[in-house]
N, CA, C and O atoms as CSV, one atom per row, in Angstrom:
chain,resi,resn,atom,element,x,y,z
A,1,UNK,N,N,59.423,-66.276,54.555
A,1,UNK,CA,C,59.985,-65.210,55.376
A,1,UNK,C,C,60.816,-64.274,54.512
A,1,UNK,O,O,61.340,-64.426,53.409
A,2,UNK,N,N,60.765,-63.206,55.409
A,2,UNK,CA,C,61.699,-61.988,54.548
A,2,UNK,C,C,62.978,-61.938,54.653
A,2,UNK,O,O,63.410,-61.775,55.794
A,3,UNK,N,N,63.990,-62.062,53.495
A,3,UNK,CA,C,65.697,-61.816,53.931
A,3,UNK,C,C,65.915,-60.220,54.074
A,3,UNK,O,O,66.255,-59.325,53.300
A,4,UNK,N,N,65.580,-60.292,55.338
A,4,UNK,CA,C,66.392,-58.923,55.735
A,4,UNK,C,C,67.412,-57.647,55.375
A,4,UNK,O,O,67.397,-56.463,55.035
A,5,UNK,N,N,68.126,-58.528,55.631
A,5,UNK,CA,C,69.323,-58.184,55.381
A,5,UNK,C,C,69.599,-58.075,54.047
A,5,UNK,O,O,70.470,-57.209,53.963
A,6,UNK,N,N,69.299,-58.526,52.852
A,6,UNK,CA,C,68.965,-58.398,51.363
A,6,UNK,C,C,68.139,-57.104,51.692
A,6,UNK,O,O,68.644,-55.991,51.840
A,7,UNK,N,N,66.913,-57.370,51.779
A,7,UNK,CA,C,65.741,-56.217,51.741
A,7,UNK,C,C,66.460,-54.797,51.873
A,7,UNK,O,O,66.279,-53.912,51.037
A,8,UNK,N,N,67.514,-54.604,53.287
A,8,UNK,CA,C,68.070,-53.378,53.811
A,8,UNK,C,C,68.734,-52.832,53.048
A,8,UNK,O,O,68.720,-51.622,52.822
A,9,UNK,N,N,69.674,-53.960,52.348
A,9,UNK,CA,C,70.748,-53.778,51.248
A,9,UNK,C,C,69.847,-52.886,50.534
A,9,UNK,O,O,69.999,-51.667,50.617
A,10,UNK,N,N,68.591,-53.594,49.592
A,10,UNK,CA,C,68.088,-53.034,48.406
A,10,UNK,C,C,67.708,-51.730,48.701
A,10,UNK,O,O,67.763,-50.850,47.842
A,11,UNK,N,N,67.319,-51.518,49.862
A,11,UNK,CA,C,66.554,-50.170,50.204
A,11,UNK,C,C,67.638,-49.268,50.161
A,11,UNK,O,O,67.669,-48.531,49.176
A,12,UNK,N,N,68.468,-49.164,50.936
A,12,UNK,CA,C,70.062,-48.306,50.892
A,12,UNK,C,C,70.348,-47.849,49.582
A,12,UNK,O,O,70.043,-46.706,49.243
A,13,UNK,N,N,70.911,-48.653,48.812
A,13,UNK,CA,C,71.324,-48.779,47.427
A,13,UNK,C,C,70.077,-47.982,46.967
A,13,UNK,O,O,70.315,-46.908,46.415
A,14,UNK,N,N,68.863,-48.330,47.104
A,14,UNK,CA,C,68.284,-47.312,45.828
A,14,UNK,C,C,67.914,-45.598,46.194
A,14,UNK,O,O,67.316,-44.695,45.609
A,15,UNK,N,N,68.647,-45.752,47.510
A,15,UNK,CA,C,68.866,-44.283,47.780
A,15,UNK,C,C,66.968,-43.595,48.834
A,15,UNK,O,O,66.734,-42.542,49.427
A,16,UNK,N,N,66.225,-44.646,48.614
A,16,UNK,CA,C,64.996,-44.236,49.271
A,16,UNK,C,C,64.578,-44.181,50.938
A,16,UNK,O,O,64.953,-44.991,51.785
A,17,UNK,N,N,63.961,-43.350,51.092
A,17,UNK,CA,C,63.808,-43.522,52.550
A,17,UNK,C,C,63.256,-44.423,52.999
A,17,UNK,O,O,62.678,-44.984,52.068
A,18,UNK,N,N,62.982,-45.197,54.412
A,18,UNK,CA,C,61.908,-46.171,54.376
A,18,UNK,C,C,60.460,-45.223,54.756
A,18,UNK,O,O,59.353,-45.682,54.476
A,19,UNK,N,N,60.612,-43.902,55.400
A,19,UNK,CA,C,59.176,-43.498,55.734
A,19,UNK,C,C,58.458,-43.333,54.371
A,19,UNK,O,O,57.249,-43.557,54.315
A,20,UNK,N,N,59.344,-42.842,52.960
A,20,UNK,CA,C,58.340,-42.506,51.729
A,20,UNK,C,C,58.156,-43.673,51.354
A,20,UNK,O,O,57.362,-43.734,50.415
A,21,UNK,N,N,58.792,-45.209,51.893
A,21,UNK,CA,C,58.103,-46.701,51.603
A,21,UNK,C,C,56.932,-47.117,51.819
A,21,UNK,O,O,56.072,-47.840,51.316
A,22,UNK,N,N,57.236,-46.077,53.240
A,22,UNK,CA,C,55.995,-46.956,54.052
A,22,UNK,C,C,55.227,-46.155,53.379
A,22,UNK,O,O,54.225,-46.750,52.984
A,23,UNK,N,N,55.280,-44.631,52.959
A,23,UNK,CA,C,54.008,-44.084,52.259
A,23,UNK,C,C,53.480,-44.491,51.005
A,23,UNK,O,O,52.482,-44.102,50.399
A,24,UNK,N,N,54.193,-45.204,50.775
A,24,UNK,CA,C,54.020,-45.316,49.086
A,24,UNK,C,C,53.275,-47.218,49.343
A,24,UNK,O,O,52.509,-47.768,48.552
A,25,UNK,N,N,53.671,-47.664,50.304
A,25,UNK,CA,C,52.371,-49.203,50.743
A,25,UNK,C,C,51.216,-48.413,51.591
A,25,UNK,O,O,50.229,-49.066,51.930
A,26,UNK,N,N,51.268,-47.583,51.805
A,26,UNK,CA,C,49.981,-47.066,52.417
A,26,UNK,C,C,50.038,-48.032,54.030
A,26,UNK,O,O,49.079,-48.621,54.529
A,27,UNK,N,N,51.410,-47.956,54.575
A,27,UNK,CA,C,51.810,-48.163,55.913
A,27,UNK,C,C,52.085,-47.479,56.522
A,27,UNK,O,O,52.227,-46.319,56.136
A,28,UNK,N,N,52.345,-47.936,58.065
A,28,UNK,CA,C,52.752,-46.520,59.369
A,28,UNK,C,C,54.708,-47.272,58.537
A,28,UNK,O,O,55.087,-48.165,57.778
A,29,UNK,N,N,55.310,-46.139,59.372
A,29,UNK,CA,C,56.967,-46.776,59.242
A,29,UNK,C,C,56.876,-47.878,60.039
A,29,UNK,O,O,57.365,-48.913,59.587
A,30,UNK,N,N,56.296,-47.910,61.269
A,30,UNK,CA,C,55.854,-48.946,62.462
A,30,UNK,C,C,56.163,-50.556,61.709
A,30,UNK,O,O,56.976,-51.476,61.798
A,31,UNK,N,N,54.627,-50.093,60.747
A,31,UNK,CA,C,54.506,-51.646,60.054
A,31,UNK,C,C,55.754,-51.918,59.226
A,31,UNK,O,O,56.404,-52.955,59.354
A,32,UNK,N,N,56.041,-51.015,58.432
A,32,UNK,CA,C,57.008,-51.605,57.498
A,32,UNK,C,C,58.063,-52.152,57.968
A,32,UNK,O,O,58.547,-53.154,57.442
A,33,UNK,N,N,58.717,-51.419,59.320
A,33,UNK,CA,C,60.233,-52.057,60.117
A,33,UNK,C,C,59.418,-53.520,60.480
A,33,UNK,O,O,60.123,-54.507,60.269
A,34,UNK,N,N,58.823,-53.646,60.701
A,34,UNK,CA,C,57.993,-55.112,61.700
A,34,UNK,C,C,57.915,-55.739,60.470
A,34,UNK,O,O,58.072,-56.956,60.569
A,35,UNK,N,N,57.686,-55.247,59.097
A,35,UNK,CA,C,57.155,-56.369,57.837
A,35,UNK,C,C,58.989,-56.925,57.633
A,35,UNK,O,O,59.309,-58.113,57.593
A,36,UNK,N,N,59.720,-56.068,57.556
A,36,UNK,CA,C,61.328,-55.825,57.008
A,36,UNK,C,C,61.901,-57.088,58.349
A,36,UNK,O,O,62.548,-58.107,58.110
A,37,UNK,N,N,61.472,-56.663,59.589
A,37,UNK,CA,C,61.956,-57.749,60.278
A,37,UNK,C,C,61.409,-59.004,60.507
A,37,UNK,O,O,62.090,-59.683,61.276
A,38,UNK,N,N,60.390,-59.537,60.085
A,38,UNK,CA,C,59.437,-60.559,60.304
A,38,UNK,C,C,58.696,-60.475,61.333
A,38,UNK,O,O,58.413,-61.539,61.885
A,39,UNK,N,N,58.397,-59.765,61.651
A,39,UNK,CA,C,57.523,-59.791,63.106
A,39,UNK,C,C,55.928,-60.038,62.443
A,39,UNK,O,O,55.050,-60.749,62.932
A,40,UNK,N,N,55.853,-59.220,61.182
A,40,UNK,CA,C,54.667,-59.553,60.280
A,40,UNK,C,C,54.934,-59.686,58.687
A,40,UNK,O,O,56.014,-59.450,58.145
A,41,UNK,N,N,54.272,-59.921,58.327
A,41,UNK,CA,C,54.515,-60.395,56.913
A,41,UNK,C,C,53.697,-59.302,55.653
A,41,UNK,O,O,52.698,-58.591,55.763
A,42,UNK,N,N,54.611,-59.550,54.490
A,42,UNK,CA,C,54.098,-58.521,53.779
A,42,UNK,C,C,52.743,-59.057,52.830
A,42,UNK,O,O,52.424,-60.131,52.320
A,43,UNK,N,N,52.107,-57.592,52.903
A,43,UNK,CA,C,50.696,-58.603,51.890
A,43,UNK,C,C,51.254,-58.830,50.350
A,43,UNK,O,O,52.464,-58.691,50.172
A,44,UNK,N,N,50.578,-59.106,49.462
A,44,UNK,CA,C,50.937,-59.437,47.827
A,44,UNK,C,C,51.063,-57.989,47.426
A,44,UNK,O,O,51.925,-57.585,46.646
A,45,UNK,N,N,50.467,-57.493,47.806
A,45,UNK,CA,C,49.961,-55.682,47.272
A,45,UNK,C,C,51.666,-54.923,47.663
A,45,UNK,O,O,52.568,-54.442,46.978
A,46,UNK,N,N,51.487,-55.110,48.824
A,46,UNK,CA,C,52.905,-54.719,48.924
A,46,UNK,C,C,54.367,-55.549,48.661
A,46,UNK,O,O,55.429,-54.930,48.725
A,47,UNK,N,N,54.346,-56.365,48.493
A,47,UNK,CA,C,55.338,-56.827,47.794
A,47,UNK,C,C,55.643,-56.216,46.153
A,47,UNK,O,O,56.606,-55.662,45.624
A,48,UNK,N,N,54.512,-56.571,45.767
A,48,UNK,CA,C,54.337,-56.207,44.054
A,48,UNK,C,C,54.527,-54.369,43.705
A,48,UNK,O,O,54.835,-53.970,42.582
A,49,UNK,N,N,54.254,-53.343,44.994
A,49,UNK,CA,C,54.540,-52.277,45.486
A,49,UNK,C,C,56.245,-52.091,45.355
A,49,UNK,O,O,56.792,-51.430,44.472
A,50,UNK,N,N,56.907,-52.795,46.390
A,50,UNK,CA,C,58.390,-52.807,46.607
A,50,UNK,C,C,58.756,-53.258,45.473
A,50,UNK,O,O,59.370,-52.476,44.747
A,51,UNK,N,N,58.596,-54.091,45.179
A,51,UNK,CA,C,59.124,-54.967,43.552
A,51,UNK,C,C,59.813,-53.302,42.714
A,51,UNK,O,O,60.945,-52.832,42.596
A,52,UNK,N,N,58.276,-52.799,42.241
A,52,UNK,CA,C,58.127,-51.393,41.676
A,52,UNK,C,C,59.099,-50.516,41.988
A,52,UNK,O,O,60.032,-50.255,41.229
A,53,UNK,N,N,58.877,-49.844,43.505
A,53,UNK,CA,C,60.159,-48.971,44.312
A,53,UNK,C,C,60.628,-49.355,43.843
A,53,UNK,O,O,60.750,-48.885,42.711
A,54,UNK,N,N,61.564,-50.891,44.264
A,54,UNK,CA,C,63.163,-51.085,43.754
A,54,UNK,C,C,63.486,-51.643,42.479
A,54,UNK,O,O,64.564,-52.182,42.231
A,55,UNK,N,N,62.506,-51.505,41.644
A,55,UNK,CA,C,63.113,-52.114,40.253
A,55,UNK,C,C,63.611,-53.487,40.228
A,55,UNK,O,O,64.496,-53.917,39.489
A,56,UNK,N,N,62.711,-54.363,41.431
A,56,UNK,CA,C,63.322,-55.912,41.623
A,56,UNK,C,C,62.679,-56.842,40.330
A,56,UNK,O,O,61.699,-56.633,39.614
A,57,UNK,N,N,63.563,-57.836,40.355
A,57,UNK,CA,C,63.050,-58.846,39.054
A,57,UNK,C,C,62.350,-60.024,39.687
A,57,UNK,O,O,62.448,-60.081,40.912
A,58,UNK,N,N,61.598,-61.063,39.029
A,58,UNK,CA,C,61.357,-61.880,39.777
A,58,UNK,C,C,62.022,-62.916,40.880
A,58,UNK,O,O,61.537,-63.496,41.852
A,59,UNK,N,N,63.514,-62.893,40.228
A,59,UNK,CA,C,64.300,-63.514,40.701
A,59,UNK,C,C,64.761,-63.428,42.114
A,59,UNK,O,O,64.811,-64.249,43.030
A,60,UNK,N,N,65.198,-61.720,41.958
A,60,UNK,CA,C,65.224,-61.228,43.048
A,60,UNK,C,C,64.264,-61.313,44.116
A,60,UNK,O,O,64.690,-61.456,45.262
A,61,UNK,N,N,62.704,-61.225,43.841
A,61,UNK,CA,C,61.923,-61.255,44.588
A,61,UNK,C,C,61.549,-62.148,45.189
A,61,UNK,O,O,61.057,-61.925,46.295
A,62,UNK,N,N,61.676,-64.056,44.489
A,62,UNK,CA,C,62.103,-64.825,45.476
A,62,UNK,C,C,62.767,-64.985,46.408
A,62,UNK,O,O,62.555,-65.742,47.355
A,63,UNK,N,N,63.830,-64.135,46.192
A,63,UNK,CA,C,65.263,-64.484,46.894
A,63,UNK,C,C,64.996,-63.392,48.329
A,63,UNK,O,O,65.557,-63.482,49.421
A,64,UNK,N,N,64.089,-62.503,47.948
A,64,UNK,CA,C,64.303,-61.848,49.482
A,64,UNK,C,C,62.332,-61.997,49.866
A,64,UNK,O,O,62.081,-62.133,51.063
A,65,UNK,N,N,61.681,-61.981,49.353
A,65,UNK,CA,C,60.193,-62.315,49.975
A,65,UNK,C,C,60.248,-63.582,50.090
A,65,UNK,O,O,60.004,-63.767,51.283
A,66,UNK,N,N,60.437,-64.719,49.538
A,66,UNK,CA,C,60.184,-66.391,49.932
A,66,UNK,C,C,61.446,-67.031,50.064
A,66,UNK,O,O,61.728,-68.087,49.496
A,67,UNK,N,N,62.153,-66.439,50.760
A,67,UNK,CA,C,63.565,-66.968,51.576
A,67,UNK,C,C,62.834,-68.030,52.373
A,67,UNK,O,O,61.714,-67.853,52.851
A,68,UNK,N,N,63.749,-69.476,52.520
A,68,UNK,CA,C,63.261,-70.367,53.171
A,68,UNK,C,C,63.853,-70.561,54.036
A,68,UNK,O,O,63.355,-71.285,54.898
A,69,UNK,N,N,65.517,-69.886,54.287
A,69,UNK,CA,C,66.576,-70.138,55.766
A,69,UNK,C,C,66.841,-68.665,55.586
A,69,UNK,O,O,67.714,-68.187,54.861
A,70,UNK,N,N,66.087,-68.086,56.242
A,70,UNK,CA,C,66.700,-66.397,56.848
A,70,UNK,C,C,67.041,-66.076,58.024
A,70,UNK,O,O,67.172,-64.880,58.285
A,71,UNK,N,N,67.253,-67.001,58.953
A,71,UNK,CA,C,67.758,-67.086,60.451
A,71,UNK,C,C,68.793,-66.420,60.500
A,71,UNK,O,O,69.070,-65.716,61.471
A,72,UNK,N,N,69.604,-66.546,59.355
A,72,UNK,CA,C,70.874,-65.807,59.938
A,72,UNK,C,C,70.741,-63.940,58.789
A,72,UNK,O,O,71.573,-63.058,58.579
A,73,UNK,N,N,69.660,-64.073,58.465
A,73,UNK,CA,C,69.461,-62.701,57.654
A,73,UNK,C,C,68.769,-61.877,58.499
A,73,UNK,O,O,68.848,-60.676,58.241
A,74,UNK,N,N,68.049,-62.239,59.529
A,74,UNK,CA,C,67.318,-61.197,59.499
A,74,UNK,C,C,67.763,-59.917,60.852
A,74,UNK,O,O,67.834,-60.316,62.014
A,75,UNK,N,N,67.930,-58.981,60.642
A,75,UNK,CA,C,68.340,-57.423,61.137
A,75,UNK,C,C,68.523,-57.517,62.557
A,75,UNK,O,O,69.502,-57.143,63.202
A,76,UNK,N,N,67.193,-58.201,63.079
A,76,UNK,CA,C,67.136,-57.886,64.644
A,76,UNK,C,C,68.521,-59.241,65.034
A,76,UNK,O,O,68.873,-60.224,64.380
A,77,UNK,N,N,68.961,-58.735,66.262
A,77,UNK,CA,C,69.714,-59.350,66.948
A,77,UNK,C,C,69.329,-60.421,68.246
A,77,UNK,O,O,69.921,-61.376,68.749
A,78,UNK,N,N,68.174,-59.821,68.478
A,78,UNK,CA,C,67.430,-60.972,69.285
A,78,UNK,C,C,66.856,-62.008,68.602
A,78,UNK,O,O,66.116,-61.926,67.622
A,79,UNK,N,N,67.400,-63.412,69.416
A,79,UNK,CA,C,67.221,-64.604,68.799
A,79,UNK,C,C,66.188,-65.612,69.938
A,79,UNK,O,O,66.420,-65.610,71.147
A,80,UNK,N,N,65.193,-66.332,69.397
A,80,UNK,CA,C,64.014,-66.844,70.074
A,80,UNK,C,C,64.959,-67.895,71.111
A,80,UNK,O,O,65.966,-68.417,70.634
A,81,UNK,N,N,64.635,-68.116,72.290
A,81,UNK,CA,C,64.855,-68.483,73.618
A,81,UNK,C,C,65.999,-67.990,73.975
A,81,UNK,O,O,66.511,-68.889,74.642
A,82,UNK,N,N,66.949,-66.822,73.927
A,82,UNK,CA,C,67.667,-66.160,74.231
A,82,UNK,C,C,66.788,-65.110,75.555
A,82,UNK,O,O,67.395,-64.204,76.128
């Protein structure tokens, strides 16, 4: 799963929009908020894409694409059986 809340951070900080994100994965903005919140998941293409955008290291890129407890990271505020 995706850490969110990392991800948002990185995007902010590097000053980019998310619509020229989504243009630059060859996504609607649609998909990318839904990839950013987990609703869907990102392909390899786009990960290795974002990596690029943000100048992430591998390290980093574990830490926010293969997060293994992001329950409390991720953006949306609605929580499952709420």
């Amino acid at each position: 799963m995706t850490n969110s809340k990392e991800l948002e951070k990185l995007i902010h900080d590097s000053g980019l929009k998310k619509i020229f994100i989504a243009n630059q994965l060859n996504i609607s903005i649609v998909s990318l908020l839904r990839k950013i919140n987990n609703q869907n998941e990102f392909k390899q293409s786009e990960i290795k894409a974002l990596c690029k955008l943000l100048n992430l290291n591998v390290k980093q890129m574990g830490q926010i694409f293969f997060a293994n407890d992001v329950e409390n990271n991720s953006t949306s505020n609605i929580k499952e059986g709420e």
